[in-house]
C-alpha positions, 0 to 999 in steps of 0.5 A: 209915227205909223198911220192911225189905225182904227181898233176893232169896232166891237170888243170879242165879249160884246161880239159872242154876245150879239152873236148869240143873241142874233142866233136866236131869232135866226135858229127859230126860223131855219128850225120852223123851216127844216122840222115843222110839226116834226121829223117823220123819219127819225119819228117812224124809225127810233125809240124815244128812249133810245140815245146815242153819241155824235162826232162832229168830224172834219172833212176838210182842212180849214179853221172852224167858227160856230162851236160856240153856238153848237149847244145853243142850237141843239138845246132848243131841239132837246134840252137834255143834248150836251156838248163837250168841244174837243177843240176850240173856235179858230182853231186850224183842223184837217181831215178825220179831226173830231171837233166835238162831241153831242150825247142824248136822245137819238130822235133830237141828235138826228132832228138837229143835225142839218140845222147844226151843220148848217150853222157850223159849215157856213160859219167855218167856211167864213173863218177858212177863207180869212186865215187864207186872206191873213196868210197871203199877206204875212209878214207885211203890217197889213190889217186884213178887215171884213165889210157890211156885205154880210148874210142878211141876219147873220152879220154878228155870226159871220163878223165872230168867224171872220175875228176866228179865222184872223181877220179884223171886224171893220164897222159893224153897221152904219150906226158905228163908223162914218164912211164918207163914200161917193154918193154922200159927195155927190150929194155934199161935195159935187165937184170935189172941192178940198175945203168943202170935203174937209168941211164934211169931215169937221162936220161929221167930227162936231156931231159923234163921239171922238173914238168913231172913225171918220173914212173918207172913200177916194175913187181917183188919185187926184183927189188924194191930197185934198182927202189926206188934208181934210184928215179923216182916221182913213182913207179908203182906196177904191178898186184901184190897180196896185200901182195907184195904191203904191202912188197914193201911199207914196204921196200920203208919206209925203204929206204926213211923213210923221204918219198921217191918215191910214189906208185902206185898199178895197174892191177887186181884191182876191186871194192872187193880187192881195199879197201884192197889195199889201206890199205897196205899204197900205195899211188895211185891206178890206174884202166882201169876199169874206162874207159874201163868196166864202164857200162852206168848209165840209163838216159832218155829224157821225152818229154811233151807240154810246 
């Protein structure tokens, strides 16, 4: 039997649904900012009853995240913009690609613009960069998962990107997972003693639901067995060398040679040692880097006469 693998922690329904209700807020704030009482230019410049067309055009290759939320966006600028997607949320795109299509009034489609990129860059780029992450490991039974280090406000959108570039939502916050790190064993566990951490872990399992995930984080290797013991759903391997993480799979095979606590490895992960990584035979790997490093991927709005 493999190694317990906690699911997802929030189904792909309820995650477009928190998405785009932390939109909301977010979208009211980054309009207030780049419009205020008004766009002086496209004001000055366009007729109002003039109307047009806008190609949202890849200019990179990459997988787009944020299609969802494009006629959110644009609607609350003018109700009368309409959007008709050419392709869908995590799908791969290339250069010169049209991604969908905005029509209506020009003054609204030229308002929205940045704002829209914005959104749909930032949100692309998250999705890129985990398709590069799930990539390197193919072939390995590796679960490539995100983290709680998110764009403040932006978690539910960016944690919808990383599901649309392949990757695996880990817990969405601290109200829907136990993670016992090294400041709550310093606190609990000072000298960490086996029985006192599987105390923890019993405890922790008396007071929440039975289908939250315990993880228990291991910053050392010799505390290893007294962490499998204790039997949390994972154990987390921080920001240990490939050859310790092979060790630790090793001694948790040997422990529980019918499956056992998974495993996670976590911190000082990239895109050059991740492949190796997942070779030792870990079953997780979860990356910051998703969220808090991914560049934007390069989308442009191209607006013409209809």
């Amino acid at each position: 039997m493999a190694p317990k693998q906690p699911p997802a922690t929030i189904p792909m329904e309820r995650l477009r649904a928190r998405a785009l209700d932390s939109l909301q807020p977010l979208l009211t704030l980054a309009l207030d900012e780049d419009i205020g009482p008004g766009d002086l230019t496209s004001d000055v410049l366009i007729d109002t009853q003039a109307t047009a067309c806008g190609d949202l055009l890849a200019k990179a290759h990459g997988v787009v995240a944020g299609l969802l939320f494009v006629a959110p966006i644009i609607q609350r600028v003018d109700g009368r913009l309409q959007f008709e997607a050419v392709v869908e949320d995590g799908s791969p795109i290339k250069p010169g690609q049209v991604l969908g299509r905005i029509a209506g009034p020009v003054r609204a489609l030229l308002t929205v613009e940045r704002t829209l990129l914005n959104f749909l860059q930032a949100l692309s780029g998250v999705a890129t960069l985990t398709s590069q992450y799930v990539a390197k490991v193919a072939g390995t039974d590796v679960v490539i998962l995100d983290t709680r280090k998110t764009t403040p406000g932006w978690r539910y959108l960016e944690k919808y990107a990383v599901r649309m570039g392949g990757g695996v939502n880990h817990r969405t916050g601290l109200h829907d997972g136990v993670l016992i790190k090294d400041n709550h064993l310093a606190v609990r566990a000072p000298n960490h003693v086996g029985e006192t951490i599987a105390g923890l872990v019993r405890e922790a399992r008396q007071c929440i639901a039975p289908e939250i995930p315990i993880q228990v984080e291991v910053e050392q290797i010799d505390y290893l067995e007294e962490v499998l013991a204790s039997q949390p759903d994972v154990v987390l391997l921080d920001n240990m060398a490939v050859p310790m993480i092979r060790e630790a799979v090793v001694r948790r095979d040997r422990q529980f040679p019918g499956g056992g606590p998974a495993l996670e490895a976590s911190g000082g992960i990239g895109l050059e040692n991740v492949r190796a990584i997942a070779e030792t035979g870990v079953d997780r790997i979860s990356i910051g880097a998703l969220t808090h490093s991914a560049p934007i991927l390069d989308i442009s709005l191209e607006v013409h006469r209809p």
